[in-house]
Every structure is written in structure tokens, then in C-alpha cells.
C-alpha positions as a printed Julia matrix, in Angstrom:
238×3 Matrix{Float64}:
  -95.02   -4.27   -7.35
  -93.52   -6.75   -5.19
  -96.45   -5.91   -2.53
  -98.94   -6.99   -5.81
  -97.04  -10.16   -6.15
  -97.15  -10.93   -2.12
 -100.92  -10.42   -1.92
 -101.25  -12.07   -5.42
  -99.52  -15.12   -4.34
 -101.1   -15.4    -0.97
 -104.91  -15.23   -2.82
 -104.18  -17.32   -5.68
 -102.12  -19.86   -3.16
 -105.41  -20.33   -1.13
 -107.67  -20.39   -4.61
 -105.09  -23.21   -5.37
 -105.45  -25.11   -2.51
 -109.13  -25.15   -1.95
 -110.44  -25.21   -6.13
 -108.15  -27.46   -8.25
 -109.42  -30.5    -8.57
 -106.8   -32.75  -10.2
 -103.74  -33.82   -7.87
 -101.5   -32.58  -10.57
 -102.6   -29.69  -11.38
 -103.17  -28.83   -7.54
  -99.6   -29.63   -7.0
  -98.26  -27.25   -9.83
 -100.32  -24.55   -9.0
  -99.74  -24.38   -5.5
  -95.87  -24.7    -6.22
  -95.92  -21.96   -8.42
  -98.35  -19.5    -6.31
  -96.35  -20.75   -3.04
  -93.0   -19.86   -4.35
  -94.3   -16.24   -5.89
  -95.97  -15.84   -2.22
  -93.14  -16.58   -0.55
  -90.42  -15.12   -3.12
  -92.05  -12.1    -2.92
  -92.38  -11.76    0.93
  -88.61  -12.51    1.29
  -87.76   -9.72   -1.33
  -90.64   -7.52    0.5
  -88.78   -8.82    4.06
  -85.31   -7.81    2.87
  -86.05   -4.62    1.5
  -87.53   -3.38    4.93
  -84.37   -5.01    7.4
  -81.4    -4.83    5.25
  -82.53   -2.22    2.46
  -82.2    -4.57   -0.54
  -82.22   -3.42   -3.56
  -80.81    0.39   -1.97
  -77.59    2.66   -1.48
  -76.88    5.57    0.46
  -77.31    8.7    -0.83
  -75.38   12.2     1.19
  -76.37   15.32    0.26
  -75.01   18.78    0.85
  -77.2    22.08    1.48
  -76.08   24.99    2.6
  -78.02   28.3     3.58
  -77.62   31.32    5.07
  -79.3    32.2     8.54
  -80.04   35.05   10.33
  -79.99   35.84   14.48
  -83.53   35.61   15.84
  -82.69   39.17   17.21
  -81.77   41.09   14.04
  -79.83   44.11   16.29
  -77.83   41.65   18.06
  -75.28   39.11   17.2
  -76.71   36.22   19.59
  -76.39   32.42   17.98
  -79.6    30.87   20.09
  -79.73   26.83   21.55
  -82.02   25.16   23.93
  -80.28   22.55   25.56
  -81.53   19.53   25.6
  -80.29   16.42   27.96
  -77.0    16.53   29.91
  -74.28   16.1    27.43
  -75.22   18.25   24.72
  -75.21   16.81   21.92
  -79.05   16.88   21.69
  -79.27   20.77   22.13
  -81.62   22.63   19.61
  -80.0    25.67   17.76
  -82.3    28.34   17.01
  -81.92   30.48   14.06
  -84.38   32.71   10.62
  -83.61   31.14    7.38
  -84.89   35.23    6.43
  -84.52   38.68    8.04
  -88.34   39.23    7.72
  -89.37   35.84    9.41
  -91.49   36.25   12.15
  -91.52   33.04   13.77
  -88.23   31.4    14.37
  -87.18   27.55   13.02
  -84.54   25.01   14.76
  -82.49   22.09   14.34
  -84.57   18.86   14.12
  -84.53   16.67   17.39
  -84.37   13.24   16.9
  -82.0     9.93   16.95
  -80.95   10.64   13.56
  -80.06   14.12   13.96
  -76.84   15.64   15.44
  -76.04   19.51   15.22
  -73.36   21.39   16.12
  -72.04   24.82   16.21
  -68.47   26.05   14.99
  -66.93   29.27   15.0
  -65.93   30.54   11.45
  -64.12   33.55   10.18
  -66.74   34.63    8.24
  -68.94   37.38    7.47
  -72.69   36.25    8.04
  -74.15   32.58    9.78
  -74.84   29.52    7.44
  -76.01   26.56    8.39
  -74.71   22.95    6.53
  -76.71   20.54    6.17
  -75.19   16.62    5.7
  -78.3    14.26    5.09
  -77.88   10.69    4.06
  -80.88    8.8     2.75
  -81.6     5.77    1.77
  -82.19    5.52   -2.4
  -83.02    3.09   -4.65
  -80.11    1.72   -7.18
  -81.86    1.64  -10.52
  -85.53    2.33  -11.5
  -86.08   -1.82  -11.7
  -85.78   -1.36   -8.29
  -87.7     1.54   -8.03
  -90.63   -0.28   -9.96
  -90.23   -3.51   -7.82
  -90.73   -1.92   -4.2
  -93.05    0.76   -5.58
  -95.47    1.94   -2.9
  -92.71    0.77    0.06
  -92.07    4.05    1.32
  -88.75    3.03    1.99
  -87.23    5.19   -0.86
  -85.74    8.61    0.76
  -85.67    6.78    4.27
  -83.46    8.87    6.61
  -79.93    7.38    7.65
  -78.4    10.27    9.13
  -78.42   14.04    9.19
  -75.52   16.33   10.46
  -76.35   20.67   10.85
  -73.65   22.33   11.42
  -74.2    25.68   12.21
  -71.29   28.63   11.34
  -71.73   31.57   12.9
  -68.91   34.61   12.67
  -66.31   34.7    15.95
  -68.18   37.88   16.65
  -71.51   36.45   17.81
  -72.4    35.63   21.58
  -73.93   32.36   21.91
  -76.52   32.04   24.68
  -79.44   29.99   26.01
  -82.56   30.65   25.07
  -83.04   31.42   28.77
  -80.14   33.51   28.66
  -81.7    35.66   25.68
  -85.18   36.32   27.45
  -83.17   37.16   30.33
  -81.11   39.62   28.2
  -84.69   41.24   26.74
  -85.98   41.65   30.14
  -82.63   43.78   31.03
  -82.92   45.79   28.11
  -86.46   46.69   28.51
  -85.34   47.87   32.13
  -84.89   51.74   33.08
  -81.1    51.07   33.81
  -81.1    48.91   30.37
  -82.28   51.86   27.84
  -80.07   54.55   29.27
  -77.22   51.99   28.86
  -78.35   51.35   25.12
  -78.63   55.26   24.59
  -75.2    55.61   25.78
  -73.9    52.29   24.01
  -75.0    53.66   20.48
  -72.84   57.0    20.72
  -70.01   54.68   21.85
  -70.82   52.27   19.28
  -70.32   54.63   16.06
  -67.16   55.94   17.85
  -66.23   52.26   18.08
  -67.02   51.46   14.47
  -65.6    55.0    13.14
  -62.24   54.11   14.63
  -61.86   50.15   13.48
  -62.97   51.43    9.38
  -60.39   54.73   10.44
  -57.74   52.36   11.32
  -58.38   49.67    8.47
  -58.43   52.53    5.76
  -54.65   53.75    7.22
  -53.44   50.41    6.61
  -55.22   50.15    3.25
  -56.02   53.31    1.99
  -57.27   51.57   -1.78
  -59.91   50.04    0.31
  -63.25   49.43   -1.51
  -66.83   50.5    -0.51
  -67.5    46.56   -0.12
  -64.64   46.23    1.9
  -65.38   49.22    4.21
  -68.91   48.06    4.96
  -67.32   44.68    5.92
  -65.1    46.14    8.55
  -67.55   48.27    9.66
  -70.24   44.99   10.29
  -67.38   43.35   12.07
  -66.93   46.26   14.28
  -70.42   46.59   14.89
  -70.99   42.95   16.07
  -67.75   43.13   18.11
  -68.92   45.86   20.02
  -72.54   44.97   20.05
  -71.01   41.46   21.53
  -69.35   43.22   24.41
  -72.52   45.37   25.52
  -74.27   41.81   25.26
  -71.73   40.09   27.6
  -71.77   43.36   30.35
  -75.71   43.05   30.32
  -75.62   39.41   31.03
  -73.04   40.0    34.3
């Protein structure tokens, strides 16, 4: 509305100016078209440098993500500058996606990565936007595009102390290795010692607990599996 009103005033202002005849009239009408032209312009002006009329808004989201290589544990980033706190994490939001997504790269982004104990990788998402206070607001600076205006967005990405995290050079060097002779007779060897390895954690978990529950077991079991699957990673990449 307020964008009406500006190019409202500003038309009716000149119409003013240039068509009233009588010196009173004149005088009244281009007060009252010069103060809705520049009224509105100021409210237009202080909506786009100081938000008028707005408040900030943080929302939450969290979602579970998957390893771009579903048979390992690998949390992928690209870095990006020289201090890191640009870098791009790399990460499905499903097991059957076929293309991968990352972390936005921009000024008003900043991701990190933390080390949880927890069972699968989430990523939270912090945004803060910039909303308007009531719908009289809303109604004024319709067609602004200011409303949902990013301030700030956080990721934070938790992956389980069992993953390996690695460049994305890193990772194409670790597919290269695996593809190798030398790298499929070590996987064909790995996966006998791998269900020994796993056999022996759930073996030793159900002496301690012997109650243990089926959804208990399988958790052991996927922690043992990405703890040894996290070793073989960090011999291939030596």
C-alpha cells in the first residue's frame, strides 16, 4: 500500500502543481499530495534501512540426514576459504536420494559440525527472519518483499562419534582405493572381520544386560558396525 500512496502522491503532486488554477487551492493541494508523497517515501525509506514496522522471527527445524555413502559412516565438507568457517557440509536428507544437497554458502550462513552421542546424523537448523508485527503492517508494506527477509541462519550438523569426517577430496580418494585390486581383497577380508567385530560388542553388551531388547540389540550392533567400518576407513586413507 504504502508503494500506492508514494506513486499516488508523486502523480497527483505534479497534477497539483501544473492544473490548479486558484492560488489557494494550488497551495492546499500540493500540501496535502506533498506530505502523502513524502510521508509515504519516509515510511517506504524506513521500512527498507531500519525494518520499520518488523521483528525478528528464529525458527527451529530439525531433520535427519543420511551419509552420501550409505555403507560408510563418512560426514562429507568442502572447505571453503582459510579459516573454516565457510566450509560446505555435504549430506541426503533420504537414503534413496541420488544427488546429494549441502549447507548454503553465503554471508548469512554459518554451519558447523558437532559430535553427538547419538544414534543417526541430524542436522539443526536456526533461521532468523525478518517478520512483520501485525497484519496493519503487513497491509501497509504489501508488495515490499521485505517480509521473510533473512537475518541469520545457523546448521549445525550432529553426526554420531562413530563417523569419520573427511574432505570431499579425501572421499573420492577413499573410492578410488576401494575400487583398487589391493582395496576389494581388503573389503572381502574386512566383512568376515566385521561380523566377528559386531558379534562380539552385541555378545558382550547382552552379558552385561542379558534383558536386553531386540531394539536395543540392533542399536549396539549399528554402533559396532560404524566403529569398525570407521577404522577400515581411517587404515585406507594412511
Amino acid at each position: 500500500m504504502v508503494i500506492i500512496l508514494t506513486f499516488l502522491g508523486a502523480i497527483l503532486f505534479f497534477l497539483s502543481v501544473m492544473f490548479t488554477r486558484q492560488r489557494v487551492w494550488r497551495v492546499i493541494l500540493v500540501t496535502i499530495t506533498g506530505l502523502i508523497f513524502v510521508g509515504s517515501t519516509t515510511l517506504m525509506t524506513l521500512n527498507y534501512s531500519h525494518h520499520f514496522g518488523m521483528k525478528k522471527v528464529t525458527t527451529t527445524m530439525t531433520r535427519r540426514i543420511y551419509p552420501v555413502n550409505s555403507q560408510m559412516p563418512l560426514a562429507l565438507y568442502q572447505p571453503v576459504g582459510t579459516n573454516g568457517e565457510d566450509d560446505v557440509y555435504i549430506y541426503k536428507t533420504s537414503p534413496r536420494q541420488t544427488k546429494p544437497q549441502h549447507t548454503q554458502a553465503n554471508e548469512y550462513t554459518h554451519s558447523q559440525l558437532k559430535w553427538k552421542n547419538v544414534a543417526n546424523p541430524q542436522i539443526v537448523t536456526t533461521t532468523t527472519r525478518w517478520r512483520y508485527k501485525s497484519d496493519f503492517y503487513r497491509f501497509l508494506y504489501a508488495w515490499s518483499r521485505m517480509d521473510g527477509t533473512l537475518v541469520k541462519r545457523t546448521n549445525t550438523l550432529e553426526y554420531p562419534r562413530t563417523y569419520v569426517l573427511l574432505t570431499t577430496k579425501q572421499a573420492k580418494q577413499l573410492q578410488a582405493k576401494a575400487k583398487s585390486a589391493n582395496g576389494q581383497q581388503a573389503q572381502a577380508a574386512a566383512r568376515q572381520q566385521g561380523q566377528a567385530y559386531v558379534t562380539g560388542r552385541v555378545q558382550a553388551a547382552m552379558a552385561k544386560n542379558p534383558h536386553m531388547t531386540a531394539a536395543q540389540i540392533q542399536a549396539v550392533s549399528q554402533q559396532a558396525e560404524q566403529e569398525f567400518q570407521a577404522k577400515m576407513v581411517r587404515a585406507m586413507l594412511k
